[in-house]
ZAMARGU-4260 file (C-alpha; in steps of 0.2 Angstrom, whole numbers, plus 5000, padded with zeros to 4 digits):
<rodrens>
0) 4250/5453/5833 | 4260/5436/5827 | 4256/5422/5836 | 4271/5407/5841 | 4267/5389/5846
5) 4282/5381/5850 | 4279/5363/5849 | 4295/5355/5854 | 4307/5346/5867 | 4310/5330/5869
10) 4295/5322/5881 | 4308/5311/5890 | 4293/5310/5906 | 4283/5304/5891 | 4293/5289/5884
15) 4288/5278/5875 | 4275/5288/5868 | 4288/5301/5862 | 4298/5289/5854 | 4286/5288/5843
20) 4279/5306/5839 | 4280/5322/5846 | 4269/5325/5863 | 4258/5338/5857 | 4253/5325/5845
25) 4246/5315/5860 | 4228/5313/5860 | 4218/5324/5872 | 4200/5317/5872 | 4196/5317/5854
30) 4208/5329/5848 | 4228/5332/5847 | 4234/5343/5861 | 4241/5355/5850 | 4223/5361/5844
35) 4221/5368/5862 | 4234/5380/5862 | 4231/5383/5843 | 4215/5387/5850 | 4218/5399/5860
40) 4227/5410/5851 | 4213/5409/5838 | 4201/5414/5850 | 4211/5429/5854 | 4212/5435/5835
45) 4229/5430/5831 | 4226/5421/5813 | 4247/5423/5808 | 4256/5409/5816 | 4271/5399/5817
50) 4273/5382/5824 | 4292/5378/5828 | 4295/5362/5832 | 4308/5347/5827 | 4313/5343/5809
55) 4303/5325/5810 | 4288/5332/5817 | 4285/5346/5806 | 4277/5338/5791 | 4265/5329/5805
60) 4259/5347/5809 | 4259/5352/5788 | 4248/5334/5787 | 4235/5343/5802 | 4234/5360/5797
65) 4243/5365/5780 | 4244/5381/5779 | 4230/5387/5788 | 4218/5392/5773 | 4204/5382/5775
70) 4203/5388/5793 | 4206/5408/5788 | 4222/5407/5794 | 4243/5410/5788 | 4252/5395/5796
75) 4270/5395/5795 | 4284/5383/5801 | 4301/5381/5806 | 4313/5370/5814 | 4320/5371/5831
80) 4336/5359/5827 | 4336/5355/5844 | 4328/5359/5862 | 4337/5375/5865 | 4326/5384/5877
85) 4310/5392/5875 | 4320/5409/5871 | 4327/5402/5857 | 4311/5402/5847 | 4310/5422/5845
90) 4328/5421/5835 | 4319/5406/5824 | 4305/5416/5822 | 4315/5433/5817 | 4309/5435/5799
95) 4292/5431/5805 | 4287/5441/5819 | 4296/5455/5808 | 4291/5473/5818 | 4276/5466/5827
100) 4272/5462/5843 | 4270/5441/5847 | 4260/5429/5857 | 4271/5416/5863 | 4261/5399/5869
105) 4270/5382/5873 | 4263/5366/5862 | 4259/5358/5879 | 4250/5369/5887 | 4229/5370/5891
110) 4221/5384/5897 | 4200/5382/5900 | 4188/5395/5905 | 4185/5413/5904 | 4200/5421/5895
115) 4198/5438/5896 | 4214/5439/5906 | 4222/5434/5887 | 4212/5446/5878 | 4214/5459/5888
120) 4233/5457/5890 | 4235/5457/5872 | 4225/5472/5870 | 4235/5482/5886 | 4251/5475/5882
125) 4267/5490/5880 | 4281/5478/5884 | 4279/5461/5891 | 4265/5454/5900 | 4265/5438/5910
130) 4252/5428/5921 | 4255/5420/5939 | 4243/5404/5942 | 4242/5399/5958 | 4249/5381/5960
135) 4250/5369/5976 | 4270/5363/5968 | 4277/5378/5964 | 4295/5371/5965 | 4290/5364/5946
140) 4289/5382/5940 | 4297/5398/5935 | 4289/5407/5949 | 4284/5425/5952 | 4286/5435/5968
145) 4276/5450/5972 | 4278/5465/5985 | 4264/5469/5998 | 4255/5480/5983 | 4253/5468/5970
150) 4269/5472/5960 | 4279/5459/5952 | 4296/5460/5961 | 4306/5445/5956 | 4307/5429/5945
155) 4315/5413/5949 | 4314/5396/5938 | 4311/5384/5948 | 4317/5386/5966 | 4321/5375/5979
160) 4313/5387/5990 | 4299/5396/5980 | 4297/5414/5986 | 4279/5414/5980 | 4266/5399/5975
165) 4263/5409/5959 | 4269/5401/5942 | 4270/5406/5927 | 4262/5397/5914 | 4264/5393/5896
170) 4259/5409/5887 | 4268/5426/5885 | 4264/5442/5877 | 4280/5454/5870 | 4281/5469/5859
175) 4294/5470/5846 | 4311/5469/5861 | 4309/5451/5862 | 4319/5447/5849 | 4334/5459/5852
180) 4334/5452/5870 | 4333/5434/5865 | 4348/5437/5855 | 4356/5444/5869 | 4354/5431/5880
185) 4368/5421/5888 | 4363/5399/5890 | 4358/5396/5906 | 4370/5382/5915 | 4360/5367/5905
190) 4364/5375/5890 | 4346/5383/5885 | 4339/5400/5883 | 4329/5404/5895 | 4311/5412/5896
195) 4315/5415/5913 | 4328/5427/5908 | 4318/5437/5896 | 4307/5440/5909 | 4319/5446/5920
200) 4326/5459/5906 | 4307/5467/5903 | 4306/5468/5926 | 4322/5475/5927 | 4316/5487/5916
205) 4301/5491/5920 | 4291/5485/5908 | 4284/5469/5914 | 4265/5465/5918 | 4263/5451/5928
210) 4243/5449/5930 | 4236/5435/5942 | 4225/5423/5933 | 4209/5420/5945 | 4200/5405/5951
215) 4188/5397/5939 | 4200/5396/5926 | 4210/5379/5923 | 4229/5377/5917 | 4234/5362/5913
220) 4250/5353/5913 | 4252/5339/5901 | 4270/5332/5906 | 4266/5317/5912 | 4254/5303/5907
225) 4246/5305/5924 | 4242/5323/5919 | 4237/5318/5900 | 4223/5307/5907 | 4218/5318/5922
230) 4215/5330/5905 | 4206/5319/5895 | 4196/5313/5907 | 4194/5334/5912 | 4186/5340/5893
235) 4178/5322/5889 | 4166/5326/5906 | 4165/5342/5900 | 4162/5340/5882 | 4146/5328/5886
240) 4138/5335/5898 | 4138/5351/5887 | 4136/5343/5870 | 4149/5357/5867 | 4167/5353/5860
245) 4182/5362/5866 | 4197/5368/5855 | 4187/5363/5839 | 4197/5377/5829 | 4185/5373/5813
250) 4172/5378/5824 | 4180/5395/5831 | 4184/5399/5814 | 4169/5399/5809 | 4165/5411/5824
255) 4178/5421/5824 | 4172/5425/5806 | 4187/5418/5799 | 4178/5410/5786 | 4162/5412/5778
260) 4147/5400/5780 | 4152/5393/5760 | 4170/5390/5767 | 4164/5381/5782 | 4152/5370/5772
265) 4166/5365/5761 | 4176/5362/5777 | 4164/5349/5785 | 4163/5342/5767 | 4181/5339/5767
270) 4182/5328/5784 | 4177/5310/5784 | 4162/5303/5792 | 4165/5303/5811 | 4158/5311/5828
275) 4168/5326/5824 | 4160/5328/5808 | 4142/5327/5815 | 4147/5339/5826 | 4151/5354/5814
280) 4136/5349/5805 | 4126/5353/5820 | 4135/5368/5825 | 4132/5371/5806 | 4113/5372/5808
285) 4112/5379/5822 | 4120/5393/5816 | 4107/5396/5801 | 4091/5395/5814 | 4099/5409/5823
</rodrens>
């Protein structure tokens, strides 16, 4: 299974932080939003990964994670020239994906709790497999409708008139058909490939899971500045009441048996005195008292 982080788009709700920098390069808490995502697909054991984003940003990304080594991990990157839809990143991504099935999560998207919804949707996935989050605004949101038994039925992006309160957030899950039916894809009437669209291909199908993601598990939308502090001010609660970080993907490597305890001791060396620092050196020792 490859993994795809699409950091792009322009951030236009974000100006004038955007015209600096990319948004998945905004600070969330202590950290740079893109680490959650990144996150994310680490803790569901994807370690081959390709970040697509703009040609301006990409040696930003290169500068946070170079190739991926020191974490256990193969990063690659590519340009998406322009914001072109979401669909678009399975024809950038082509060569990279090669005959494997791929985990598709967006730059801006945070997902906190229990996610065995994730893992266990890679592990039961035959075609594509989606997740419907229960959302108070779901005219925002390509949204799912779903028949008296459960079963996904229909998909709509963004309606005026939302047959459902279900969205789909950030994070799909495809076998090896993506990329033929991305290519296959006519633009959408703004002129972008559209995720919506390969969604519809796998219903009409058949083979589309749709699985509802239950309560005590956060999604977070990062879009707005509103919605950046709301997130910040979320994981720096969270993070010290707990004394525990979240996303610290030097940490999960070390977990997830990425790397050996020699690798992560030379990791912690490599990063300047700070916070974050103390913190892998704690998580460091706790590890050996086990």
């Amino acid at each position: 299974m490859k993994g795809i982080i699409l950091a792009g788009g322009s951030g236009s709700r974000l100006y004038p932080i955007t015209k600096v920098y990319s948004k998945q390069l905004t600070v969330i808490y202590d950290k740079p939003l893109i680490y959650y995502p990144l996150s994310i697909l680490m803790l569901g054991g994807i370690t081959e990964i390709l970040i697509i984003s703009n040609e301006e940003t990409i040696p930003l990304y290169k500068q946070l994670f170079s190739n991926g080594s020191h974490l256990g991990l193969s990063i690659e990157y590519a340009v998406q020239p322009a914001p072109n839809g979401i669909a678009e990143a399975f024809i950038i991504g082509e060569k990279f994906i090669n005959n494997e099935s791929v985990v598709l999560i967006l730059g801006d998207n945070i997902f906190y709790g229990s996610l065995e919804f994730f893992y266990s949707g890679i592990r039961n996935n035959t075609g594509a497999t989606i997740f419907g989050y229960q959302v108070t605004d779901p005219e925002r949101y390509g949204i799912v409708e779903f028949d008296k038994n459960g079963k996904a039925i229909s998909i709509e992006e963004k309606p005026k008139q939302p047959k459902s309160n279900y969205a789909v957030p950030g994070i799909y899950i495809y076998n090896n058909e993506v990329v033929k039916i991305s290519k296959n894809l006519t633009p959408s009437a703004r002129g972008e490939l559209e995720i919506t669209d390969v969604n519809k291909k796998y219903l009409n199908e058949g083979k589309l899971k749709v699985e509802k993601i239950g309560r005590g598990i956060a999604w977070l939308d990062t879009g707005t500045p509103e919605a950046l502090l709301q997130a910040s001010n979320f994981f720096g609660v969270i993070e010290e009441r707990q004394g525990l970080k979240v996303a610290c993907i030097e940490e999960i490597s070390y977990y997830m048996k990425y790397i050996s305890q020699i690798q992560f001791e030379k990791l912690i060396n490599s990063i300047p005195k700070s916070l974050y620092r103390d913190y892998l050196e704690k998580v460091l020792r706790e590890s050996l008292n086990q």
